[in-house]
C-alpha positions in Angstrom: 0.0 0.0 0.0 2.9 2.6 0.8 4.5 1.7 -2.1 1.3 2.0 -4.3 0.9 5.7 -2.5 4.1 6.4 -3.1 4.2 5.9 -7.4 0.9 8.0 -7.0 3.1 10.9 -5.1 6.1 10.7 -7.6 3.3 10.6 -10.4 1.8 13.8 -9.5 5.5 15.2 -8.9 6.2 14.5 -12.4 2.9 16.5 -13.7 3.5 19.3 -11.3 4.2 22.5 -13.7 7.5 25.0 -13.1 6.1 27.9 -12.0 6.0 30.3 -14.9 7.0 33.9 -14.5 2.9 35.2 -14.4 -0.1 32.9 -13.9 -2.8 31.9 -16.7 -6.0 33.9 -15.4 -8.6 31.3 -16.1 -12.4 31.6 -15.7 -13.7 28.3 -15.2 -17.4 26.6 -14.3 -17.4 24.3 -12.0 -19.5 21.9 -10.3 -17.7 22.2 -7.3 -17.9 24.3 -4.2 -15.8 27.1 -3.4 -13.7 25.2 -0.8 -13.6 22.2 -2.6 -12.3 23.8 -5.7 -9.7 25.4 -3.3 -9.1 21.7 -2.5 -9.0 20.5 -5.5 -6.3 23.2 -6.8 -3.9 21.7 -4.1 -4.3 18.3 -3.4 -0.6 18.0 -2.4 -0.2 21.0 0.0 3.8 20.3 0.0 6.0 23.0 0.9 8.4 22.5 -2.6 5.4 22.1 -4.5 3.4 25.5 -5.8 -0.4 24.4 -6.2 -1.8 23.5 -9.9 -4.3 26.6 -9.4 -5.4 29.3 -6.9 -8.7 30.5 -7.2 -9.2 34.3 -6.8 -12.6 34.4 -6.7 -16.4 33.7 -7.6 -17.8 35.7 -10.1 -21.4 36.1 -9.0 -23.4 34.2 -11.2 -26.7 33.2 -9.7 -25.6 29.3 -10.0 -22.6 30.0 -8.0 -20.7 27.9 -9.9 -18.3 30.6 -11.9 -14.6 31.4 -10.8 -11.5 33.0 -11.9 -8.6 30.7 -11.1 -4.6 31.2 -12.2 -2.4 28.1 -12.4 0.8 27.7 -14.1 -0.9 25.7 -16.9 -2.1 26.6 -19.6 -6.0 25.8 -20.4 -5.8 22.5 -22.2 -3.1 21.3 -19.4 -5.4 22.5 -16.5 -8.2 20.4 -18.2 -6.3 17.4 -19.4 -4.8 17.2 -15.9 -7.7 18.4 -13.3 -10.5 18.9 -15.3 -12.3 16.1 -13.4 -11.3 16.6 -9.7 -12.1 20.3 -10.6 -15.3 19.8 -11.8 -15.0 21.7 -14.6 -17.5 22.3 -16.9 -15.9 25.1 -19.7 -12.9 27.0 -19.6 -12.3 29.9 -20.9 -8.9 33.1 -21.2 -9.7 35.8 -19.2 -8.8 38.7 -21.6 -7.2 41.9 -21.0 -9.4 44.2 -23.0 -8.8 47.8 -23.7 -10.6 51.2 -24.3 -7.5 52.9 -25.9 -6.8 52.6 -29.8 -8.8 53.0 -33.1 -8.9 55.5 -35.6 -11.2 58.2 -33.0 -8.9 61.0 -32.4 -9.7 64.3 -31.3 -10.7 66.5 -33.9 -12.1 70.6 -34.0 -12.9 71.3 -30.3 -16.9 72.2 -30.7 -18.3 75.6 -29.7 -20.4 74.2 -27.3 -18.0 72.8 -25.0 -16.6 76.8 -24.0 -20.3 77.7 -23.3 -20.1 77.7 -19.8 -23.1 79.6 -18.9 -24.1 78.3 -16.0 -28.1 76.6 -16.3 -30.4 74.6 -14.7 -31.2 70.8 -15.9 -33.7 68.8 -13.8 -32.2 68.5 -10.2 -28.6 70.1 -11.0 -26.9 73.0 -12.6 -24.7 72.3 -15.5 -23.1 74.0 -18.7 -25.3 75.4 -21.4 -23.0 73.9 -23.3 -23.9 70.4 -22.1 -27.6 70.8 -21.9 -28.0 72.2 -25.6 -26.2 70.9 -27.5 -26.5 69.9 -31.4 -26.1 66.5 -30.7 -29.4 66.7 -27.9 -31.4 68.0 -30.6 -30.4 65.4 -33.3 -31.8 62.9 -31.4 -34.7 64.6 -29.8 -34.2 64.9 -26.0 -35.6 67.8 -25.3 -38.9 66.8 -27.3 -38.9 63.7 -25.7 -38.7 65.1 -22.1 -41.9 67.7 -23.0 -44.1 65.9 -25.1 -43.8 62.4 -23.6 -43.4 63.9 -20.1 -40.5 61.3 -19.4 -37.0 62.0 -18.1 -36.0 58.5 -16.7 -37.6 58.5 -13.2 -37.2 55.3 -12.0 -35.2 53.7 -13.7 -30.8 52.6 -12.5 -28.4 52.8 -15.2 -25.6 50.8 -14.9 -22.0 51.6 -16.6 -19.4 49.5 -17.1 -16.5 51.4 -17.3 -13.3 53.2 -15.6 -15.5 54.6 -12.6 -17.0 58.5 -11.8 -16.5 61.3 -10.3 -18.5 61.0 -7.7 -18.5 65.1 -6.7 -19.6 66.5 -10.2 -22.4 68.5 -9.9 -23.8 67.1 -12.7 -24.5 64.1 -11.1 -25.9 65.6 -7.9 -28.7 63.5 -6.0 -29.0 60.6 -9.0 -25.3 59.2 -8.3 -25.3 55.8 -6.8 -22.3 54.4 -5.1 -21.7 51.4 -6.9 -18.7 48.9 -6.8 -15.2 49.1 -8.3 -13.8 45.4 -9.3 -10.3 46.5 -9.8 -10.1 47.0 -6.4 -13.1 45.1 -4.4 -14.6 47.8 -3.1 -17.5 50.1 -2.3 -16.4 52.9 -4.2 -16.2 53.3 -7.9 -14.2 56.7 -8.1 -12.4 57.0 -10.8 -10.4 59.5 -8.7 -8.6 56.6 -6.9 -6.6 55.9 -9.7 -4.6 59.3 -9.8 -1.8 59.8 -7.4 -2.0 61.7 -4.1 0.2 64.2 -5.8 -1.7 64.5 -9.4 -4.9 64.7 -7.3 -4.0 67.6 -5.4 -2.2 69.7 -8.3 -5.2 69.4 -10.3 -7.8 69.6 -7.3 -6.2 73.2 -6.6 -6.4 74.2 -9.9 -10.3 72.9 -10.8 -12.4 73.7 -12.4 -11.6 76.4 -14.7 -14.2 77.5 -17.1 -12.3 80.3 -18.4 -9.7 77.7 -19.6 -9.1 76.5 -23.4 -9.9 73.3 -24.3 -6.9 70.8 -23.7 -6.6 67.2 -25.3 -6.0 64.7 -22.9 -6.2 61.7 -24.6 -6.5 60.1 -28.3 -10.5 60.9 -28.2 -10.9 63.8 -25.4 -10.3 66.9 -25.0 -11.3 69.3 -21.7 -11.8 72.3 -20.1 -8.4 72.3 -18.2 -5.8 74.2 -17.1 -2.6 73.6 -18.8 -1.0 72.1 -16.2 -3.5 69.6 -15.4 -3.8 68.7 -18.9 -0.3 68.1 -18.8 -0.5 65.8 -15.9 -3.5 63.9 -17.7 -1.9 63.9 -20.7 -2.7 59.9 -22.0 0.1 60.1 -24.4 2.5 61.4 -21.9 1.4 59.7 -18.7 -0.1 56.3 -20.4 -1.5 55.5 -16.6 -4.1 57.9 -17.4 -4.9 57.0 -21.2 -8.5 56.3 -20.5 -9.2 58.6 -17.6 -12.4 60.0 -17.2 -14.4 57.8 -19.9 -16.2 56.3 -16.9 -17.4 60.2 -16.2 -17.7 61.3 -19.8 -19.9 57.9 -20.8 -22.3 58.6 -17.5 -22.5 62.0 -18.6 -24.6 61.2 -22.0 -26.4 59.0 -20.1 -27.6 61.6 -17.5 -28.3 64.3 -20.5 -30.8 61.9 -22.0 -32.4 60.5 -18.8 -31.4 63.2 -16.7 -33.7 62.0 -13.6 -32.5 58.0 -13.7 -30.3 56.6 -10.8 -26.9 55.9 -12.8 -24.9 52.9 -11.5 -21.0 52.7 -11.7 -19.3 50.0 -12.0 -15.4 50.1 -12.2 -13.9 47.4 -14.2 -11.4 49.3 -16.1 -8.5 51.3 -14.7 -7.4 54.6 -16.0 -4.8 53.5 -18.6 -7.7 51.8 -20.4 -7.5 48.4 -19.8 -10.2 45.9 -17.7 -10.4 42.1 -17.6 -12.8 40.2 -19.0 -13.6 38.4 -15.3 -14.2 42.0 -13.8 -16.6 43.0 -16.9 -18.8 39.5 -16.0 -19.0 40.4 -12.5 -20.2 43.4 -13.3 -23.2 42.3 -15.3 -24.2 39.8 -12.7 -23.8 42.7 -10.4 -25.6 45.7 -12.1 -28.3 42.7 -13.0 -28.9 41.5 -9.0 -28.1 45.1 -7.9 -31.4 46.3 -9.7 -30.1 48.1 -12.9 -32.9 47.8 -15.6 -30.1 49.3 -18.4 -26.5 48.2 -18.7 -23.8 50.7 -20.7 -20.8 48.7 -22.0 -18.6 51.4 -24.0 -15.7 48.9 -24.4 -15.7 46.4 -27.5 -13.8 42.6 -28.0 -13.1 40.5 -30.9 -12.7 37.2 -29.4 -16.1 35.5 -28.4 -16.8 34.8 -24.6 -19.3 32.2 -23.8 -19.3 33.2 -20.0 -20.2 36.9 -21.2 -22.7 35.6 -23.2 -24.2 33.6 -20.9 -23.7 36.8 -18.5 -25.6 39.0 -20.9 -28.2 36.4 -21.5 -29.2 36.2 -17.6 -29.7 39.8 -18.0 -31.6 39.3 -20.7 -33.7 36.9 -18.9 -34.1 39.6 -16.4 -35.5 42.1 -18.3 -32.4 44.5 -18.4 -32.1 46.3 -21.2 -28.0 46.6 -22.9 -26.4 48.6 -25.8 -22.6 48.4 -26.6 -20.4 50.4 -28.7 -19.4 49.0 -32.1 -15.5 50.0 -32.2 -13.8 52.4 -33.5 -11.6 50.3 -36.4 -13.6 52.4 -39.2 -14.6 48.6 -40.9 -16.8 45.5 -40.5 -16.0 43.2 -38.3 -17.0 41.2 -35.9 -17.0 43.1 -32.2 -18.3 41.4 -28.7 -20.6 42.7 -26.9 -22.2 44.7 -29.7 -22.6 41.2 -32.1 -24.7 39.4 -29.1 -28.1 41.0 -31.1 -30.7 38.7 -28.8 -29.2 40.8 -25.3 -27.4 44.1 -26.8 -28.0 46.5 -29.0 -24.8 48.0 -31.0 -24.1 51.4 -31.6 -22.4 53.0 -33.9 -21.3 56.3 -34.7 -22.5 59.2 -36.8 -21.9 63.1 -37.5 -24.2 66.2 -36.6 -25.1 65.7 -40.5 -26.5 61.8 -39.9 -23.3 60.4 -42.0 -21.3 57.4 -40.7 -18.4 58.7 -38.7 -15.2 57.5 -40.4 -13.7 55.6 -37.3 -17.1 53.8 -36.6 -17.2 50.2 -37.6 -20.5 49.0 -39.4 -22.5 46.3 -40.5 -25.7 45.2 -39.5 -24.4 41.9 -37.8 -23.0 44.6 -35.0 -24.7 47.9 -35.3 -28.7 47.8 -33.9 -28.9 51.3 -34.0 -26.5 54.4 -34.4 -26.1 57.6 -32.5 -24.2 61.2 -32.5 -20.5 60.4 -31.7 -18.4 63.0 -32.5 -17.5 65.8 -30.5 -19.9 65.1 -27.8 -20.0 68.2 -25.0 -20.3 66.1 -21.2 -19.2 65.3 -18.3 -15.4 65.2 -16.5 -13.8 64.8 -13.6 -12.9 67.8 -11.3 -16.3 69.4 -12.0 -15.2 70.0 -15.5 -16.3 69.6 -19.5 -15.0 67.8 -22.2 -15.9 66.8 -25.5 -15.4 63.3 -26.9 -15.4 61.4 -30.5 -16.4 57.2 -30.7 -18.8 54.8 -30.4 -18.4 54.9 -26.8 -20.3 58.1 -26.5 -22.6 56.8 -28.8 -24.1 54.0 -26.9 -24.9 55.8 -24.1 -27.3 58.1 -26.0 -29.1 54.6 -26.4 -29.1 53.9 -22.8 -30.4 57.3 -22.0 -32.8 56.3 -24.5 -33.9 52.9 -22.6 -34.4 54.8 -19.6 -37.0 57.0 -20.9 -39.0 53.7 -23.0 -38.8 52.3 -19.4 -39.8 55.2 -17.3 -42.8 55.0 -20.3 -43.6 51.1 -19.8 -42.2 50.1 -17.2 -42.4 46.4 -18.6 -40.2 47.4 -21.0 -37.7 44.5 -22.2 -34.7 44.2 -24.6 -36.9 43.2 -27.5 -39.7 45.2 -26.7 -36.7 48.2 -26.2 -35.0 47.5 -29.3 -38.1 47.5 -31.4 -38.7 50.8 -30.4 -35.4 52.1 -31.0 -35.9 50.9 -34.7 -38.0 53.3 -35.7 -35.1 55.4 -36.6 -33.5 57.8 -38.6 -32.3 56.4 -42.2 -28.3 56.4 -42.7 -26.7 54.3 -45.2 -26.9 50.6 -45.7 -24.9 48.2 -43.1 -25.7 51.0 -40.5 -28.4 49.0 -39.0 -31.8 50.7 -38.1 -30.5 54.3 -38.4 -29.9 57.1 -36.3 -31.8 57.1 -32.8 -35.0 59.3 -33.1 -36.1 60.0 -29.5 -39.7 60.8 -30.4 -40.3 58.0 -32.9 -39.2 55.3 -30.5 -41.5 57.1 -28.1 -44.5 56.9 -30.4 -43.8 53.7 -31.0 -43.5 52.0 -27.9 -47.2 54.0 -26.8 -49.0 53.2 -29.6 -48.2 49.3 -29.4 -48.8 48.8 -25.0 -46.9 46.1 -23.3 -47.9 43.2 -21.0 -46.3 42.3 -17.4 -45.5 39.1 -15.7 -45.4 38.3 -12.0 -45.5 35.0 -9.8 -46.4 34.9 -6.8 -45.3 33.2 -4.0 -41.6 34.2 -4.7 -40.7 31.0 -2.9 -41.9 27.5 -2.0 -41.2 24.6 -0.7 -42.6 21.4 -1.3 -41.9 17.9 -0.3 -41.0 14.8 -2.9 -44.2 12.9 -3.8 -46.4 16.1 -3.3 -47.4 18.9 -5.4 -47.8 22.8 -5.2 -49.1 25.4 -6.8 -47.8 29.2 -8.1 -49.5 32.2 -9.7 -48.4 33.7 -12.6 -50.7 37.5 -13.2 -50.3 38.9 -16.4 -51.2 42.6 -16.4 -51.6 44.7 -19.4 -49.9 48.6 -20.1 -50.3 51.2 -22.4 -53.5 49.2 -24.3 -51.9 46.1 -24.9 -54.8 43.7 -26.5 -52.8 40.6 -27.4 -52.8 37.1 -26.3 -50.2 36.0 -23.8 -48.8 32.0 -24.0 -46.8 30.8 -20.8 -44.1 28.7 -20.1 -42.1 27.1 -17.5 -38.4 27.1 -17.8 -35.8 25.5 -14.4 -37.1 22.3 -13.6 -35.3 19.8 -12.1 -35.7 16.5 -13.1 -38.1 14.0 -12.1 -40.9 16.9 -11.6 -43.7 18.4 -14.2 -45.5 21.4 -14.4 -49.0 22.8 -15.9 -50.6 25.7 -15.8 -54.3 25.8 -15.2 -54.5 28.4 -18.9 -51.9 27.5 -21.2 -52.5 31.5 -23.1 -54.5 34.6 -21.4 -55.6 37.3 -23.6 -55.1 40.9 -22.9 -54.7 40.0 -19.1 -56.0 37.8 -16.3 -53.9 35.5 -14.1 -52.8 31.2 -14.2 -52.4 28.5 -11.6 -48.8 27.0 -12.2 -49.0 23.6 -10.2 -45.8 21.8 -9.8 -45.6 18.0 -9.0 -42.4 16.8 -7.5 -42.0 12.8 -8.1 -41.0 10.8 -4.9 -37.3 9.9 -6.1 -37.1 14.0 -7.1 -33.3 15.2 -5.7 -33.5 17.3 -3.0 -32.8 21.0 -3.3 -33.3 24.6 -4.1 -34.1 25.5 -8.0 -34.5 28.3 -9.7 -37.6 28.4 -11.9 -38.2 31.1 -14.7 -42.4 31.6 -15.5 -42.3 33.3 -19.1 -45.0 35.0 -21.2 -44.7 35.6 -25.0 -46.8 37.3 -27.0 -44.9 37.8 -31.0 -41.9 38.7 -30.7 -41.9 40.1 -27.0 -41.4 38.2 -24.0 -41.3 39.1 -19.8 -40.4 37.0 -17.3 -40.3 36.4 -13.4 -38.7 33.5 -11.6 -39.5 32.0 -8.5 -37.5 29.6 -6.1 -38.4 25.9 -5.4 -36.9 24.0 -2.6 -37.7 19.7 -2.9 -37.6 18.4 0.9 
């Protein structure tokens, strides 16, 4: 028997990998625990031998089964080798993405961006130059706000990015606190990320609205001192490439919906570049933290399947998403913008509804485009800037989902999207056309929407018995049409029917659930949906087998 244990020891030794000089960041799914997984990563806790992998983290998805791991091996190794005692179910890089390069560069500063009259705008005071703007009237927001009496009330937008400034006054009373990934905390400042001494040099000297517009980065140029500018300088100080995008992005977002709760969520730093495992935690987190529309300015061309089984849980849970295209000036293939079932892709267009020459195209990316050059907003140190891509252009999107959703508040990614189509034409390959505020409005009130809810939000229920939800549907805006439900989430060994397969208009449906005697026992997720064309809503409930 020792002899047996010990060719099993020397075995292992053999396999162990030589530490390399940085660790493989790895997201995994696994069926395992989170202490057995650490367990599994080091089944020889020897002091000469490193472990195969060290998990970092979970990365909040609701099955509790996704985690970022390093290990010395490379993917196919870690699989080959522990891919059962891991429990691993897919495997996947976790990329290093970044907001910097393209062919966006900072071209004639706008006039609007030195108007600093001082005005008022919903709950805040801000720059004239800011609130009226060309691009505001392109797409219609100040129409939008008067004749549809919307302005985002109710809604939480979520922006994945490089953080806030969370003392703007722009932002005053609608600024939530959010959560910064690259750090794992409370606090998704974008501030953090400048030194003590750059903070205070620029914090003496800010704001200063007398002050010429400085470029700061490859896309951005602000309302700065000279000196400041030269300490933010991206091309100079390549820590700071991207900072402020996190501000400037929120900022379109708040000049659209200026009475929605924005969300930041920091998984980028200020030289521009985010992992992939930060931008999936922060879906699962804007999704369970209550955001009903989720910004992602950032674009990848490698494929994910855990982001797109990220965005389809949001999705699933009625959030609405738009992405930017990229800035690459061509067709190609982008991530998150070419998910089309969960996000809508932006691209980029001029104050003269032309195709910006950096914005990419094609209608396999781009849902819908919107005003991306020279765009007056927000940044840091209660300052302006004005910025040219596709990231400033999906955000005029998310505005726009905030007001559909402070109209229906049912409101969906399809339902969302199909009123964003009524656009504005542009050219072929640029999908639906420019956003048009008041269309999409028009639309989404002359069509109504339905509601789903189930009620109780939990149950238990004990093997060989049965039990029974209630799924209401509940009609808005004049919806007439017929609703068919469905039952997604259970386990095996149980059935489901509900006592009316289709309401019409509205009405509500006893969902009885029969658990067999040999069932397994445990908690399960069940999702009650409702479809009626090509719109769908959705509510889940929890079932626990005893």
């Amino acid at each position: 028997m020792r002899f047996k244990a010990l060719c099993v020891l020397l075995l292992l030794c053999g396999l162990w990998p030589v530490r390399a000089a940085a660790d493989n960041r790895i997201i995994i799914r696994s069926t395992l625990s989170l202490q057995a997984l650490q367990q599994a990563c080091n089944p020889l806790p020897l002091p000469l031998l490193p472990p195969l992998c060290t998990v970092v983290g979970g990365l909040g998805d609701p099955q509790a089964q996704l985690y970022l791991i390093t290990s010395p091996l490379s993917i196919s190794s870690l699989v080959n080798l522990l891919g059962n005692p891991l429990g691993i179910i897919d495997a996947e890089l976790d990329q290093l993405i970044s907001l910097i390069g393209g062919l966006n560069v900072v071209g004639t500063s706008p006039a609007a961006l030195s108007d600093s009259a001082p005005v008022h705008y919903y709950n805040s005071e801000v720059w004239n130059g800011y609130a009226n703007q060309p691009a505001a009237a392109i797409v219609g927001v100040p129409t939008a706000h008067s004749q549809f009496q919307v302005s985002g009330s109710g809604g939480i937008v979520a922006d994945i990015d490089t953080g806030v400034d969370p003392n703007h006054p722009a932002f005053t009373g609608i600024l939530l606190p959010g959560y910064d990934f690259t750090r794992n905390q409370a606090d998704a400042s974008e501030l953090n990320d400048l030194s003590p001494t750059d903070y205070s040099s620029i914090q003496s000297r800010s704001p200063c609205p007398s002050c010429q517009p400085a470029i700061v980065n490859q896309s951005s140029a602000a309302i700065l001192d000279q000196s400041s500018a030269a300490i933010l300088d991206g091309n100079l100080h390549p820590q700071y490439a991207a900072f402020g995008h996190g501000t400037m992005v929120l900022g379109v977002v708040h000049l659209v919906a200026p009475t929605a709760q924005l969300l930041p969520l920091k998984a980028f730093s200020s030289n521009g570049t985010g992992n992939l495992s930060d931008i999936v935690r922060a879906i699962y987190y804007g999704v369970q933290n209550h955001a009903n529309v989720i910004n992602m300015s950032f674009d990848l061309e490698t494929a994910s399947p855990e982001l797109d089984k990220a965005l389809d849980y949001a999705e699933q849970q009625g959030v609405v998403c738009a992405a930017s295209a990229g800035n690459d000036g061509k067709e190609e293939m982008v991530y998150p913008a070419g998910l089309q079932s969960d996000v809508m892709g932006v691209a980029s267009t001029n104050d003269l509804d032309q195709r910006s020459y950096f914005s990419n195209f094609g209608n396999s990316i781009v849902w819908v485009d919107a005003p991306g050059e020279g765009i007056v907003t927000t940044y840091p140190f209660s300052t302006y800037a004005a910025g040219w891509g596709t990231s400033f252009s999906a955000p005029f999107v998310s505005g726009a989902a905030a007001l559909l959703r402070n109209q229906q508040p049912s409101m969906n990614e399809s339902t969302a999207a199909a009123a964003v189509a009524h656009a504005v034409y542009v050219g072929p390959e640029m999908g639906n056309g420019r956003l048009d505020l008041v269309q999409a409005l028009s639309a989404q009130s002359a069509t109504g929407d339905f509601s789903v809810s189930v009620s109780p939000s939990s149950q238990t229920i004990h093997r060989a018995n049965s039990g029974r939800f209630t799924a209401t549907v509940g009609a808005d805006g004049g919806f007439t049409g017929m609703v068919s439900l469905s039952v997604t989430g259970l386990p095996s060994r149980t059935s489901a029917s509900f006592s009316e397969a289709s309401l019409t208009t509205s009405g509500t449906a006893v969902l009885t659930v029969r658990v067999g005697k040999h069932a397994t026992r445990g908690t399960y997720t069940l999702t009650i949906t409702g479809m009626s064309g090509s719109a769908s809503h959705s509510d889940t409930v929890g079932l626990t087998i005893r």
